[in-house]
N, C-alpha and C positions, 0 to 999 in steps of 0.2 A: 511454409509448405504444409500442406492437409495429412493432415495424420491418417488420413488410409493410404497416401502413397508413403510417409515417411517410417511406415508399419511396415510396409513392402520391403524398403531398403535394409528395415532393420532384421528382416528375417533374411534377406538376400546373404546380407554379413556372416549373422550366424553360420548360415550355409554354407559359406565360403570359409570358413573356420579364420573368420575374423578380417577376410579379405573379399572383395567386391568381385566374386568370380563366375563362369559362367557352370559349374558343375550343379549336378542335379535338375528336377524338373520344378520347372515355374509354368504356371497357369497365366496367361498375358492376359486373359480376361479379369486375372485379378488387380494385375497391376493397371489396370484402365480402370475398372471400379474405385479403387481404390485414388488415381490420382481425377477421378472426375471433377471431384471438390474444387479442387485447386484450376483445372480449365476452366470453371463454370465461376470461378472469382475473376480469373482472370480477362475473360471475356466480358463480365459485368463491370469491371473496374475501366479497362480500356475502352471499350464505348461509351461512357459516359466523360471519360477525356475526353474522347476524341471528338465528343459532341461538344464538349464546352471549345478546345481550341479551334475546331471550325467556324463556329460563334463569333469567337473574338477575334479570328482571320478575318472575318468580315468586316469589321471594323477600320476608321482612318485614325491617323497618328495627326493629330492637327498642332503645328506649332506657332504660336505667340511671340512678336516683339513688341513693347509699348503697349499691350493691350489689341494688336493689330495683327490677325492672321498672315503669316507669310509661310513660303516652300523655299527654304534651306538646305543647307548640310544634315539637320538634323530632322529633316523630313524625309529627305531621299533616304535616310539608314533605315530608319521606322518603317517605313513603307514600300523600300523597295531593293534596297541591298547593304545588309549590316555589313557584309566582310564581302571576301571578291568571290567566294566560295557558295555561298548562300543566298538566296532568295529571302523577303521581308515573310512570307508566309511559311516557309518551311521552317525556317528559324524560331519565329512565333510558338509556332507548332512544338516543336520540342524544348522551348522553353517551360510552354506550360506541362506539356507531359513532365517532363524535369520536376517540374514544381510541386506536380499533385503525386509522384511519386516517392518522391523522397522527402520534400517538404523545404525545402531549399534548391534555388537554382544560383549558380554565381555566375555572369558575364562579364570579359575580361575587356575591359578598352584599351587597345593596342594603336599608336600610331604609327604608321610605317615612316620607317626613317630615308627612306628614297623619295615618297611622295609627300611625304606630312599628314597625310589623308589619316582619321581615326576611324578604327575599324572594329564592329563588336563581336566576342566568340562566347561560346557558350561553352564553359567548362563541362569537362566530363567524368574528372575527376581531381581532388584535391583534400589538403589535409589543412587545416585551421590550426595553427598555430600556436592561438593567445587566447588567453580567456578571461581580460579580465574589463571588465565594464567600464573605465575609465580609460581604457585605448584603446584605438581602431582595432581590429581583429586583422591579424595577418594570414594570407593563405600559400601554405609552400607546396612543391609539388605540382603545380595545377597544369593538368593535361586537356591539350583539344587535338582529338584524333589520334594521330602515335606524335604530335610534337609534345615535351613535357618543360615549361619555362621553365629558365637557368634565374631565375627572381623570383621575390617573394613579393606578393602580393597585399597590397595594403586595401581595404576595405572603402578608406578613402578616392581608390582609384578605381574602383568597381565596381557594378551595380549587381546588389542580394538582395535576391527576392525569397522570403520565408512566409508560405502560406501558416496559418495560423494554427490550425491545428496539423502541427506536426507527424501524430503518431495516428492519422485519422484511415492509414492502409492499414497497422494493427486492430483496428476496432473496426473495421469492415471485415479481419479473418475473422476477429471474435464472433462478431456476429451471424459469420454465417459458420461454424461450428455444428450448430445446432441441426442449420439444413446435410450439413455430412452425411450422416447418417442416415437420413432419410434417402438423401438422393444417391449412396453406394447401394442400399438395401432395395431399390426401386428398379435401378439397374441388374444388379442381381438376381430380381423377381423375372423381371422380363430376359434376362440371358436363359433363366431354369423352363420358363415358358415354350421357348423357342427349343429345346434340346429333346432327345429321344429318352425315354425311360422304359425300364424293364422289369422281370424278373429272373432272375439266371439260377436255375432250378440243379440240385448235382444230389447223388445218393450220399456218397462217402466222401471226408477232406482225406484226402494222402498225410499221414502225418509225418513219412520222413523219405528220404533218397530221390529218386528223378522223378516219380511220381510228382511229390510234394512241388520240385521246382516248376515244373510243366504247368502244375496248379496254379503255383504262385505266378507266373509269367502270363497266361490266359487272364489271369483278374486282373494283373495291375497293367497291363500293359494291350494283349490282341482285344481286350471287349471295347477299350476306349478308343484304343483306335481305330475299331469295326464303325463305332457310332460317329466318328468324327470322320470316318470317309466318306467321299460321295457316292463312290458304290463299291464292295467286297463284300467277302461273304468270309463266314465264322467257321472257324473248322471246333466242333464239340465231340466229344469220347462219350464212351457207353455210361449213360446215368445223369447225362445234363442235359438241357435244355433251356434255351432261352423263351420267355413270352414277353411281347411286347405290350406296354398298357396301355391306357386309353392314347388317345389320339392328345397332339401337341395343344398346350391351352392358350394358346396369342392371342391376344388380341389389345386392338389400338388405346383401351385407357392406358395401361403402362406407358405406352409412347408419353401421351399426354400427361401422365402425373410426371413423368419425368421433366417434359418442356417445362409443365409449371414451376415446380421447382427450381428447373435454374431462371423461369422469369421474378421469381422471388428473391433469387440474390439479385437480381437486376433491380430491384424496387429496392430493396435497402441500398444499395450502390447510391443510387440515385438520390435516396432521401439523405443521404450524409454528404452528398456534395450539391445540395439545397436545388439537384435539377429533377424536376416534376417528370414522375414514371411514364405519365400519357406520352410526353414527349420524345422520351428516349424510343418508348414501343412503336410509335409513329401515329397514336390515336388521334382523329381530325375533330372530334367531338372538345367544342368547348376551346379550342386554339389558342383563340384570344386571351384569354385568360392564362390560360397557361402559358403563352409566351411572356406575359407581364409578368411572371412567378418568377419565371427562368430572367428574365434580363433582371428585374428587381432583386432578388436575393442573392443570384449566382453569378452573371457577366458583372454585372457594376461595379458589386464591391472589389473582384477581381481585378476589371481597369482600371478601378481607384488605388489599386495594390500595386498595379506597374507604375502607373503614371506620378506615382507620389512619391516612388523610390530613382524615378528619373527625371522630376524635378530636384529630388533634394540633391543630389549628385554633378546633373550636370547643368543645373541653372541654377543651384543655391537660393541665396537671399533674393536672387533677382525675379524670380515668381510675386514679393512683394509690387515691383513696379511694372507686373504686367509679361512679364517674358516667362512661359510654361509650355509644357507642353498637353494634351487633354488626350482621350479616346472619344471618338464620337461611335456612341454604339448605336443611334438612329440606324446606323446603316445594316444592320444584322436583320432586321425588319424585310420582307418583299414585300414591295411596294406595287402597286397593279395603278399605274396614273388615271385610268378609267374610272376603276369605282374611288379611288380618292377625288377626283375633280370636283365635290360641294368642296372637301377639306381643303382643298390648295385656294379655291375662294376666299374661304374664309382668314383662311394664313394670310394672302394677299389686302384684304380688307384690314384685317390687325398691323400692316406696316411691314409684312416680309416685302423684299423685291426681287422679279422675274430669276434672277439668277441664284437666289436662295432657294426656290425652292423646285429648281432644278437641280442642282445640287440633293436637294434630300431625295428626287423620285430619282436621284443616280445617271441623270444627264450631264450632257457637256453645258458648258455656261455660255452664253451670248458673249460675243465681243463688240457688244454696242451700249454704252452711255444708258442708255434708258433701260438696259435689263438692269443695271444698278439701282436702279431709281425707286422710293420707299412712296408705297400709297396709304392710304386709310379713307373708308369709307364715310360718309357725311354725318353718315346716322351716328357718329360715335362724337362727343364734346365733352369739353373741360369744365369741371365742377366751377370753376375760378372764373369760367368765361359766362356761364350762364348765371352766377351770383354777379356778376358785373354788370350785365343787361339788363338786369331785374332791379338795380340800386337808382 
């Protein structure tokens, strides 16, 4: 929580004489100042999830027998319905929010005892039991939705996902600490901007009886609320006067040093979950590159983080002989088959066939014999074959 809204609460308390109560007056422009920080994290931290799990939604779950692409059981869950409840993206989807907010996601493999069908949930809450590095870790408690399993959960039967830097939401508040103050102080500028000021001119203070309260009630109370109406009018006694000063001083940099700064928590957001700022802001300058930044640094190592924790679980050893499962993240890419058509040549000349590389521009595959079929162009020979003709 940002310490200008947790500043807030802590004066609320006081006030409250130790209890969280509504007496006295609060200023709601302070407590919006003050919890700016914390929206302006919050918003930088969730779009840059929600930019990576979009990402990896895009992606296919391709699974292996013998070395031989097949569509199973364990493709249909990956791709298209983990439990009876869920769809493969939406699931996806809060897995990795799960993961990049807390730093651990736990999925429960359940098989229904009516149909035998294995089904995956994603925990939402649980409590780790064991800790000790020579035994599975057991998880008790473990709720999905309002059901809470009457079992413990063994580690062995489950798949944990633990992004690597764990406490990397701590070091994105740290970091943005520093913009706090800037961006409450900014906000503040521009609320004082925007407000009426004055001077309220009187001969004599009342120093005691009904005078004095009249007094006191006009200042703290009818001049604020004169200026905060949209129209009344001031009732003043013999000796005062108000004067109005210069005219309101608004104007649109505030605005803008305000966006800046929260587009600065959005650049640090972004450079600590290794996804390039252009991208998140939507800058079209330079693309290319940038998307190689993002799938290199940030998508890959992440589906090598799923795909490794669901081999080792639900195919074991057998990834040795060829049965895994992979992410193909080609497909996160938009593909325009127009201006690729030299590329798809050239793919086709290197030995892809007709239905490979339909497949990558995101078509359906041929069901004819010959879109299987593997070409290579003439102009390419074997070092072996032209040291042979020359002997």
């Amino acid at each position: 929580m940002g310490n200008g809204l947790l500043e807030f609460f802590r004066r609320l308390w006081r006030r409250g004489g130790g209890s969280i109560g509504l007496t006295g007056e609060y200023d709601l422009f302070e407590l919006g100042a003050g919890a700016a920080d914390l929206y302006a994290r919050e918003l930088a931290f969730w779009t840059v999830v929600n930019c990576i799990s979009s990402a990896l939604c895009k992606c296919e779950f391709k699974t292996y027998r013998n070395g031989v692409e097949v569509k199973g059981e364990e493709y249909w869950r990956w791709n298209y319905q983990p439990n009876i409840n869920e769809g493969a993206k939406e699931f996806l989807s809060r897995l990795v929010a799960r993961l990049y907010d807390s730093g651990e996601a736990l999925v429960i493999r359940h098989k229904s005892s009516n149909t035998g069908a294995e089904q995956y949930f994603l925990a939402d809450s649980y409590i780790r039991s064991t800790d000790n590095v020579f035994i599975p870790d057991v998880y008790e408690q473990v709720q999905v939705r309002t059901l809470t399993f009457d079992r413990s959960v063994s580690s062995t039967d489950a798949l944990v996902f633990r992004y690597g830097n764990e406490r990397l939401r701590l070091l994105i508040n740290g970091l943005g600490e520093g913009l706090q103050s800037l961006l409450k102080y900014t906000m503040e500028t521009y609320q004082r901007s925007r407000g009426t000021r004055g001077v309220f001119k009187y001969s004599t203070i009342p120093l005691v009886g009904e005078s004095r309260e009249r007094f006191n009630k006009l200042i703290g109370g009818e001049i604020k609320a004169w200026l905060k109406a949209e129209s009344g009018a001031l009732p003043l006694g013999d000796g005062q006067d108000w004067v109005e000063m210069a005219a309101k001083t608004y104007n649109m940099e505030t605005t803008r040093d305000i966006r800046a700064l929260i587009d600065d928590m959005l650049d640090i957001t972004a450079r600590a979950f290794l996804v390039p700022a252009g991208l998140i802001r939507g800058n079209v300058t330079g693309t290319e590159g940038v998307m190689e930044m993002f799938l290199t640094f940030c998508i890959e190592p992440l589906a090598g983080l799923l795909a490794t924790e669901i081999n080792r679980k639900i195919y074991g050893r057998g990834v040795l002989t060829g049965n895994y499962i992979k992410l193909d993240t080609t497909r996160i890419r938009h593909v325009d088959i127009l201006d690729s058509a030299r590329s798809v040549y050239q793919l086709i000349a290197a030995g892809f066939s007709i239905n490979d590389i339909r497949r990558i521009v995101g078509e359906s595959e041929l069901d004819e014999d010959w879109a299987d079929e593997h070409f290579i162009t003439k102009n390419y020979e074997s070092i072996r074959k032209t040291l042979e003709e020359t002997e």
